[in-house]
C-alpha atoms as a printed R data frame, in Angstrom:
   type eleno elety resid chain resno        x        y      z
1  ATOM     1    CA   UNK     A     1  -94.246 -101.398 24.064
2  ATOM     2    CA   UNK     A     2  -96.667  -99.018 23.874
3  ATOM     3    CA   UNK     A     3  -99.029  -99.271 20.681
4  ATOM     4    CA   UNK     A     4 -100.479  -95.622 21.459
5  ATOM     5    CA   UNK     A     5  -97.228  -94.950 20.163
6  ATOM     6    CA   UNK     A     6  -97.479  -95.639 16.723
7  ATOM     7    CA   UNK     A     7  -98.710  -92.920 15.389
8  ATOM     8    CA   UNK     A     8  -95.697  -90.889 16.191
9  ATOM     9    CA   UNK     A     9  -93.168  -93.865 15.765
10 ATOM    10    CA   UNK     A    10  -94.719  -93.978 12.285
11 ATOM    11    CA   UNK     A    11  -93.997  -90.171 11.911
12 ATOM    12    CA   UNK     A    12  -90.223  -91.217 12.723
13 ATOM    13    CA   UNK     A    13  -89.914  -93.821 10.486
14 ATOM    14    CA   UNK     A    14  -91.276  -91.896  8.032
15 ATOM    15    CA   UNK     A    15  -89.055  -89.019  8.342
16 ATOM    16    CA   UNK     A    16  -85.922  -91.087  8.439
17 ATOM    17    CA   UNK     A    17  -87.491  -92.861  4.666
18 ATOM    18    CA   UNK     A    18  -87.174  -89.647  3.363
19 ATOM    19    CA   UNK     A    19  -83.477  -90.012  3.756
20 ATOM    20    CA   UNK     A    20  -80.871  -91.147  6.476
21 ATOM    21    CA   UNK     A    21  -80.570  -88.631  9.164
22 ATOM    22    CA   UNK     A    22  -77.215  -87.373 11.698
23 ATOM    23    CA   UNK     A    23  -77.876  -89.281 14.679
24 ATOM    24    CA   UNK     A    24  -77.291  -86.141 16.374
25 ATOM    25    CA   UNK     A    25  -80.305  -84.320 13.849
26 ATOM    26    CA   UNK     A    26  -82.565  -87.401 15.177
27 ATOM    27    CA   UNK     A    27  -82.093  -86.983 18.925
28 ATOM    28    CA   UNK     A    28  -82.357  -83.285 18.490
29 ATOM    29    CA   UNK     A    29  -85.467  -83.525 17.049
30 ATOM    30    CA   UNK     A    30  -86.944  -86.607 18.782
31 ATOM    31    CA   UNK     A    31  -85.731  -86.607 22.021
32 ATOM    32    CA   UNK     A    32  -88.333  -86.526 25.505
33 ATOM    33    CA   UNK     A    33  -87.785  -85.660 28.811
34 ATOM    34    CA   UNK     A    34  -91.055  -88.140 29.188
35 ATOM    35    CA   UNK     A    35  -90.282  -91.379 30.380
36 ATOM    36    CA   UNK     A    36  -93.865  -92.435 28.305
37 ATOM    37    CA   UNK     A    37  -92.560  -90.963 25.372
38 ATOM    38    CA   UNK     A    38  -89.982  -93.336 24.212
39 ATOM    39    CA   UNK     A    39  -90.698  -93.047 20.468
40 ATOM    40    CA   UNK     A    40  -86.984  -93.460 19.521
41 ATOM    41    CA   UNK     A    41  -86.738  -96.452 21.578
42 ATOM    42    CA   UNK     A    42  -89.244  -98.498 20.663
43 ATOM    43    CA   UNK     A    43  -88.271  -97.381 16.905
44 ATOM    44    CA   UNK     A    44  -84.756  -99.000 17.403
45 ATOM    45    CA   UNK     A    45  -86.538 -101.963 19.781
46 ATOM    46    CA   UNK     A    46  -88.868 -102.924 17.262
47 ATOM    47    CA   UNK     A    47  -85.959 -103.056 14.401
48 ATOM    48    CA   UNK     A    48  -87.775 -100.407 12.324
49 ATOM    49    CA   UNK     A    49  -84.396  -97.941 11.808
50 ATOM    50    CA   UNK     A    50  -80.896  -98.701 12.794
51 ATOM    51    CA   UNK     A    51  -77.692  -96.330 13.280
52 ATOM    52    CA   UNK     A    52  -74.711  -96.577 11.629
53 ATOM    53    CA   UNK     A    53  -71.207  -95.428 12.288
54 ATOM    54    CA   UNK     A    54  -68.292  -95.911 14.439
55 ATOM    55    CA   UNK     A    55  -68.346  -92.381 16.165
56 ATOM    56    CA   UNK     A    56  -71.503  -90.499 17.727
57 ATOM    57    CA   UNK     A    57  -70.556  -87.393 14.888
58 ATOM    58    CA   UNK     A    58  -70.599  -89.685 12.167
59 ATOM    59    CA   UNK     A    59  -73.284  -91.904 13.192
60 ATOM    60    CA   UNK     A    60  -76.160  -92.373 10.905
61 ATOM    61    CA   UNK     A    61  -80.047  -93.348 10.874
62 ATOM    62    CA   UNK     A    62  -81.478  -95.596  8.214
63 ATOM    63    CA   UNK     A    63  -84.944  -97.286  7.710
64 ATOM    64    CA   UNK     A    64  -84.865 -100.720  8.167
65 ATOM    65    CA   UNK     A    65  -86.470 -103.909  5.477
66 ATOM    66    CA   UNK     A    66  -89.260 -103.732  8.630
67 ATOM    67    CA   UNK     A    67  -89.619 -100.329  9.035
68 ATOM    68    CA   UNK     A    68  -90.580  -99.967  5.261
69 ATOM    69    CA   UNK     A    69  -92.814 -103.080  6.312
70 ATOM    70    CA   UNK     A    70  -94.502 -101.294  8.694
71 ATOM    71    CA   UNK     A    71  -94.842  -97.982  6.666
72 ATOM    72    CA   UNK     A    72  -96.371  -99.802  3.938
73 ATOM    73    CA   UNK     A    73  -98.822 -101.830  6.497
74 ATOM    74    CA   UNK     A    74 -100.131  -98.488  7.512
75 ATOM    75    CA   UNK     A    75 -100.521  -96.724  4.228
76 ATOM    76    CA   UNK     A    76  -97.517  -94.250  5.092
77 ATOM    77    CA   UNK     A    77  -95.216  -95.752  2.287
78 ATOM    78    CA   UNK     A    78  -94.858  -93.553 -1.091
């Protein structure tokens, strides 16, 4: 994983603390045609949000315990 990263994995996190998100709102709004922009991949990889739901259209994003961890660690936590 890419630490240059975390400044915009933090912005992720961060957004989905606000409150849980569509999947579909998240990959609209995250997704890369970079293959060194994988933001929303190391999110999930590092265990920092999680999705929820049985069907794509009802799938949803929530924070994780260790992506509040790691909001906290870096002063981004309210």
């Amino acid at each position: 994983m890419d630490k240059g990263l975390d400044p915009l994995i933090l912005d992720l996190v961060e957004w989905v603390a606000r409150e849980p998100r569509a999947y579909s709102d998240l990959i609209d709004a995250w997704r890369t045609s970079c293959p060194r922009l994988t933001v929303w991949e190391d999110a999930v990889d590092r265990g920092l949000v999680r999705r929820e739901g049985a069907r794509i259209s009802e799938t949803m994003v929530h924070v994780t315990d260790q992506g509040l961890d790691f909001l906290r660690a870096n002063g981004r936590l309210h």
